[in-house]
N, C-alpha and C positions, 0 to 999 in steps of 0.2 A: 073442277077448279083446284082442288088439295094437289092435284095430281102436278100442278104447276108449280105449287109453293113449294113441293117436293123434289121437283127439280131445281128448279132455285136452290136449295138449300144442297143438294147434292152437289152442283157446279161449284155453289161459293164453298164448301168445305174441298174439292179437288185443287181449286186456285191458293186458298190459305193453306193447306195441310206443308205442303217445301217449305214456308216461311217460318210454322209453327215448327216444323220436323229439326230446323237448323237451329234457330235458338235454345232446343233442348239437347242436342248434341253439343252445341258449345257450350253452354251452362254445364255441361256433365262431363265435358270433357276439363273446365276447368274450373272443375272439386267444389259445384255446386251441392249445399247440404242434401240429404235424403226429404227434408222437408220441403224445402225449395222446389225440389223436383217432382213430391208429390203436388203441392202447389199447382205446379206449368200443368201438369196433369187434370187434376182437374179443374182448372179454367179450363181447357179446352172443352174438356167434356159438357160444362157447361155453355160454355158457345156452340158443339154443336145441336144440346139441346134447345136453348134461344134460336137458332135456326129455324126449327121445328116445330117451334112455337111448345116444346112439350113441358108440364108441370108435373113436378114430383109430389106427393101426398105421403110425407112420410110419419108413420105412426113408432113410437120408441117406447122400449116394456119398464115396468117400476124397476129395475135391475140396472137400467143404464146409469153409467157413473162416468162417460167415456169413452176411452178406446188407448190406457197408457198402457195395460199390458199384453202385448203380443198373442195373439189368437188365430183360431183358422176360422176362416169368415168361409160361408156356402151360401151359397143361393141357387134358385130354380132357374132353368138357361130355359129362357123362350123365345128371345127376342136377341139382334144387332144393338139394340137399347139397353139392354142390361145391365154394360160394362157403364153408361155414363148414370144410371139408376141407382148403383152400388157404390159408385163412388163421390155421389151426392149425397146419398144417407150414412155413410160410413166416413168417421172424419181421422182417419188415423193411417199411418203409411200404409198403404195396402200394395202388394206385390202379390202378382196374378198369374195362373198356370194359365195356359192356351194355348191353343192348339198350333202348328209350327207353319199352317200355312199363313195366319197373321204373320208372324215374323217374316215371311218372304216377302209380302206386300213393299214398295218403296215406302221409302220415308217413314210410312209408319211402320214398318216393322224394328228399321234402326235405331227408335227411337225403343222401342219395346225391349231387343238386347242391350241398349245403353244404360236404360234406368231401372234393372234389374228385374224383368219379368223374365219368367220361366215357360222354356217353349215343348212342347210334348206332342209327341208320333202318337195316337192312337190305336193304329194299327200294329204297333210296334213294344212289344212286353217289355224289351230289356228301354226303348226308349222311356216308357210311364216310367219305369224303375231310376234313371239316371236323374229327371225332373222331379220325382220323389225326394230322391236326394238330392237335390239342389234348394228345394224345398226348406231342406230340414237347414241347412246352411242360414237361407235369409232367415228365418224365424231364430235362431241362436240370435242374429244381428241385430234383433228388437223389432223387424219388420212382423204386421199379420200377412197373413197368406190367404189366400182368397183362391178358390178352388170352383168348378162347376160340377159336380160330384157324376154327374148325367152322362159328361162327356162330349155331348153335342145336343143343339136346341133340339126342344122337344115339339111332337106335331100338333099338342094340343095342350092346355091352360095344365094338364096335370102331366108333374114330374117323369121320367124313367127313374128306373134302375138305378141306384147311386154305387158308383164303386167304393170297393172298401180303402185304395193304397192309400188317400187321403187322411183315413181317418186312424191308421195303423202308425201314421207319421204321427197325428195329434198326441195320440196314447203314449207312442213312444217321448215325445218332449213334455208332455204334459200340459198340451197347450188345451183352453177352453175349446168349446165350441161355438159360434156365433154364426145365429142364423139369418137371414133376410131372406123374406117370401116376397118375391113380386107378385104382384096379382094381375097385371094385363098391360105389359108390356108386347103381348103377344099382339094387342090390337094396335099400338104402333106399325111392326113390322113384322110379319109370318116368317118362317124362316124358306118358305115356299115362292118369296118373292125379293123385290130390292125395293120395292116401292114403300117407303115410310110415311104414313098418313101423320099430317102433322095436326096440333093443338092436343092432342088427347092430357089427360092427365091419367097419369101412372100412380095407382096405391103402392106404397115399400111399406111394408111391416118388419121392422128388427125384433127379432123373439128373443126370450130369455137365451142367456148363455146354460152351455149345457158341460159342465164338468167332465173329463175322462177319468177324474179320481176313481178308483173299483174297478175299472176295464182293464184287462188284460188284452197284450196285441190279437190271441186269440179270439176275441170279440168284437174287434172293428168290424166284420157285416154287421153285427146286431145291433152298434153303434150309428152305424151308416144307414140301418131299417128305422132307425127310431127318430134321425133325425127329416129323413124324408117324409115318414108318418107325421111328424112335425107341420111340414108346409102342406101336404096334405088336408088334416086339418082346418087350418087355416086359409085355404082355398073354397076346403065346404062351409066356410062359413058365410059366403059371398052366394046365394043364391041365384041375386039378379045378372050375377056376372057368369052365370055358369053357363055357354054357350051350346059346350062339349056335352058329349056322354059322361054318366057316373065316372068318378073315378077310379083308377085299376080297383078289383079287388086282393093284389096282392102289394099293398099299401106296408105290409109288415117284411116284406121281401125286402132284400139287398144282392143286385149283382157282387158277384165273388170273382 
């Protein structure tokens, strides 16, 4: 029976998406604010949640004050649900790296180059390096940045390898850290499939922000190990939700 409402909700998001792609290109094409545009943003995302029927459970640490000054936001990529998770719990202009085959997609992609998301080759060194630096551009402009540190959804509830370029960038501006752990967005959608089981509800825990004061660019792996050890964590602390094997034990690693 879900497997129905999950088509439904796919078809009616293929039918809306043109309608929704054109009013934010014309809004952006004329000199709609950054707010506004985060806005159209997430109302959609919102609607495609209501689709879905899916609920967010979002927990916020004694530290939250907001979201006025510009930071790198990270989260764990398990799920196609992530992007509307993060910017349900996150209320502040968010501007997002990803990966460059979204930006090829119709409609949604133009909509992604228009209202300044940053698109990035994986495969491609000198490409991370130019999205690095584009990075560093919106965050000067008051935007946070929002990063999946992983690289690509992971095949099980616990994190990979986080790259450091991310966090090399933070050090370098001095921007905080700000973390959001999903906890099971994975059981929406696997990345193993397209089929999105709807009604579930999604825990988002926002963790304390995490200072780069003292880090030298030197140190962004050990920066990038400590904030993964972070969701980590915070993942073992969900027993009933542990579906998977133990988590890696190399929880203090960071890809380089």
């Amino acid at each position: 029976m879900w497997r129905f409402r999950s088509l439904f909700a796919a078809l009616s998001i293929g039918i809306t998406l043109p309608f929704w792609a054109i009013l934010m290109l014309l809004t952006a094409r004329f000199g709609a604010s950054r707010q506004i545009q985060t806005s159209q943003i997430q109302a959609w995302m919102r609607f495609v949640s209501a689709l879905y029927a899916i609920r967010y459970r979002v927990h916020y640490p004694a530290d939250w004050g907001g979201s006025d000054r510009p930071c790198l936001v990270v989260f764990n990529h398990q799920s196609l649900f992530d992007m509307p998770a993060v910017y349900g719990a996150y209320p502040g202009d968010l501007r997002m790296l990803a990966k460059q085959e979204l930006f090829d997609l119709p409609f949604f992609g133009a909509v992604l180059k228009r209202t300044g998301h940053v698109p990035v080759n994986q495969k491609n060194p000198e490409s991370r390096q130019r999205s690095i630096d584009k990075l560093r551009e919106i965050a000067r402009e008051g935007y946070h940045v929002c990063v999946m540190p992983e690289g690509a959804r992971s095949d099980t509830r616990w994190p990979a390898l986080f790259r450091r370029g991310s966090f090399q960038m933070a050090i370098e501006l001095g921007l905080d850290v700000r973390i959001i752990c999903l906890m099971n967005t994975i059981d929406v959608c696997h990345r193993r499939t397209l089929w999105a089981r709807p009604g579930v509800t999604v825990e988002v825990k926002v963790l304390e922000k995490i200072s780069t004061r003292g880090y030298t660019v030197e140190q962004a792996a050990e920066l990038a190990a400590h904030v993964r050890g972070r969701i980590v964590e915070e993942l073992e602390l969900r027993p009933e939700e542990r579906l998977d094997a133990e988590p890696p034990r190399d929880a203090l690693k960071s890809a380089i």
